[in-house]
C-alpha positions in Angstrom: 18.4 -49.3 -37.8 18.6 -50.7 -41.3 20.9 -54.2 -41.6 23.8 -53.5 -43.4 23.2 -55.9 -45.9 19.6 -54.7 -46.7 21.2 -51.6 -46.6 23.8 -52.0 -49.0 21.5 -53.3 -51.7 18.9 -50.6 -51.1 21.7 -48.3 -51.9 22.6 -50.3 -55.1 19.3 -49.2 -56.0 19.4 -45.7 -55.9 22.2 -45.8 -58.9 19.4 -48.7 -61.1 17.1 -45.7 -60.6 19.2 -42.9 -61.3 20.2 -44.4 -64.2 16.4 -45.5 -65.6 15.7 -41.7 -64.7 18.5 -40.6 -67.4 18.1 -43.8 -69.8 13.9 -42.2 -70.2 15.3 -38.6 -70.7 18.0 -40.0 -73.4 15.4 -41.8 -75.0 12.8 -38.7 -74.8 15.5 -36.5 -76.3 15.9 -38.8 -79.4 12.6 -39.3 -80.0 11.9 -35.5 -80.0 14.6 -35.3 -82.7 12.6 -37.7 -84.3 9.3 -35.7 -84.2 7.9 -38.1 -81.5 6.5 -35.4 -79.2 4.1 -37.9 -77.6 6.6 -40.2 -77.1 8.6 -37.7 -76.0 6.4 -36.5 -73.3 5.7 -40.0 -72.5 9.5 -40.7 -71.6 10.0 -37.0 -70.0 7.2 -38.2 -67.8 8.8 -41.5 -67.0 12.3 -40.1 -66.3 10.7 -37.9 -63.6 9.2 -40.9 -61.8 12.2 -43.0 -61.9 13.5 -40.0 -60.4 10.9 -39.8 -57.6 11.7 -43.5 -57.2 15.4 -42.3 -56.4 14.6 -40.2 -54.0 12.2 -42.3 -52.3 15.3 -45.3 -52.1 17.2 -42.1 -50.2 14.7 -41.2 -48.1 13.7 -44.9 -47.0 17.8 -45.6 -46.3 17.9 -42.4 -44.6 15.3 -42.4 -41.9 15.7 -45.9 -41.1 18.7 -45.2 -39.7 21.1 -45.6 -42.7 23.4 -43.8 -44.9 22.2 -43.3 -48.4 25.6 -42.8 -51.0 24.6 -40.6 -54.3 26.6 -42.5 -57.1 27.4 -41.2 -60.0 25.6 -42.9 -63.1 26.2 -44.7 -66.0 25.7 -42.9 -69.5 22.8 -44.1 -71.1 22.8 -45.1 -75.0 21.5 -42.0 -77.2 20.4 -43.5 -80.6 18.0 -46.4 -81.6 16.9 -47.4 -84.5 13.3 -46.7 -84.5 10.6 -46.5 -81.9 10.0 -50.4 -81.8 14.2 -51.2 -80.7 13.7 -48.3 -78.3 10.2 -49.5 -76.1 11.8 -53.0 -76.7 14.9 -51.4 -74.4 12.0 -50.2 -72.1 10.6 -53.8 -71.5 14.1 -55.5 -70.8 15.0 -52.7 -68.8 11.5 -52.6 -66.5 12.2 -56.4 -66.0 15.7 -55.8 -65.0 14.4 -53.2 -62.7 11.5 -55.7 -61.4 14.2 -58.5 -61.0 16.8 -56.1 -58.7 13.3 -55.0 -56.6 12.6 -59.0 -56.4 16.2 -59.2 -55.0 16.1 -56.6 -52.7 13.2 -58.4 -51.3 15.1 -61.9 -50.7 17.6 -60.3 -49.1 15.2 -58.4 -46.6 13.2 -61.8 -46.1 16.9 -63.3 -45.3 17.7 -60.7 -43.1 13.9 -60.7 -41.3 13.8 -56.9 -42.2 10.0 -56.6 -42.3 9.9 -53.2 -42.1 11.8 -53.2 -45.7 9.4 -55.9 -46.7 6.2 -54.1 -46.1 8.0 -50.7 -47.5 9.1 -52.5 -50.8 5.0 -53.7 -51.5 4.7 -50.6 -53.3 7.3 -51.2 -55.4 6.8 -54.7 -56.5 3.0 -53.2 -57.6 4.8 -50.2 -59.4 6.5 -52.7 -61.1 4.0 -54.9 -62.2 2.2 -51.7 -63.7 5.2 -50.2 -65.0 5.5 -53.9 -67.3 2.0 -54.5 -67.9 2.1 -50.3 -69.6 5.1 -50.8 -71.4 3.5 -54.6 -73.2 0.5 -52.3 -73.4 2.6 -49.7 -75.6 4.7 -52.8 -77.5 1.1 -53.8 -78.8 -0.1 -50.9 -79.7 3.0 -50.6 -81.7 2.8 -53.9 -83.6 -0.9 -53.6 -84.4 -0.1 -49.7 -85.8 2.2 -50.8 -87.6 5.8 -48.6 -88.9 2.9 -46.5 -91.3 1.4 -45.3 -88.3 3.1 -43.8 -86.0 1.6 -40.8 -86.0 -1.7 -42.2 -84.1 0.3 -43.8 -81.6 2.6 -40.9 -81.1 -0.4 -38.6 -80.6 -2.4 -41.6 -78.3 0.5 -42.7 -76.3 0.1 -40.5 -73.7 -3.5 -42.1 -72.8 -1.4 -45.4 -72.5 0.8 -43.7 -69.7 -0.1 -44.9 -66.1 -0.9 -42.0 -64.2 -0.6 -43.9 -60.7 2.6 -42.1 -59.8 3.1 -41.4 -56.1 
């Protein structure tokens, strides 16, 4: 049976995921308007394994014992100024996302919930990838340059990290 603190917390994180889920589709939608396909496909790809990592935070809550609570989610932004604002958003989101993971982990430590501990490992690593593709993209982006975004856009898929489970 889940704590109810380590519970409550895990099922603050189903909304944090929910909501990256839809902040990657608004941000695929504008940058198909934009003639981005790549990146487009990039952040359609990105929106599905957010939402993956929802249902994984259900799941876990779930059949531990606990009650998982669907919330309903915050509208996402839909405009940005150019690609370089809009990966920048990625970054500071991922982190914000790595930070609330990091959290979720004190309080299971607190709470000697080593079953959450051990089930969160993947997690933390998804994280650390999900930061280390995003710089990855960010440099790519600098060293390209606003004149050419057309070989990013058509390379950024290659960038993507296909370790999704």
């Amino acid at each position: 049976m889940l704590n109810a603190k380590v519970e409550k917390i895990l099922n603050e994180q189903i909304e944090k995921e929910g909501f990256s889920s839809n902040l990657y589709l608004a941000m695929a939608s504008w940058a198909e308007t934009k003639g981005l396909e790549g990146t487009a496909q990039w952040l359609y790809a990105q929106a599905e394994e957010e939402k993956i990592h929802m249902l994984k935070f259900i799941g876990y809550i779930n059949e531990n014992g606990g009650h998982a609570i669907i919330p309903a989610f915050e509208k996402p932004k839909n405009e940005w100024k150019d690609v370089f604002e809009m990966f920048d958003e990625v970054l500071k989101h991922e982190r914000k996302i790595t930070e609330s993971i990091n959290k979720i982990f004190e309080e299971a430590v607190k709470e000697n919930d080593f079953r959450t501990q051990n089930w969160l490992q993947w997690f933390i690593t998804e994280q650390a990838e999900e930061e280390s593709s995003v710089n990855r993209i960010i440099d790519k982006l600098n060293l390209l340059g606003k004149t050419s975004l057309y070989l990013f856009d058509k390379d950024i898929m290659s960038l993507r990290n296909t370790a999704v489970e």
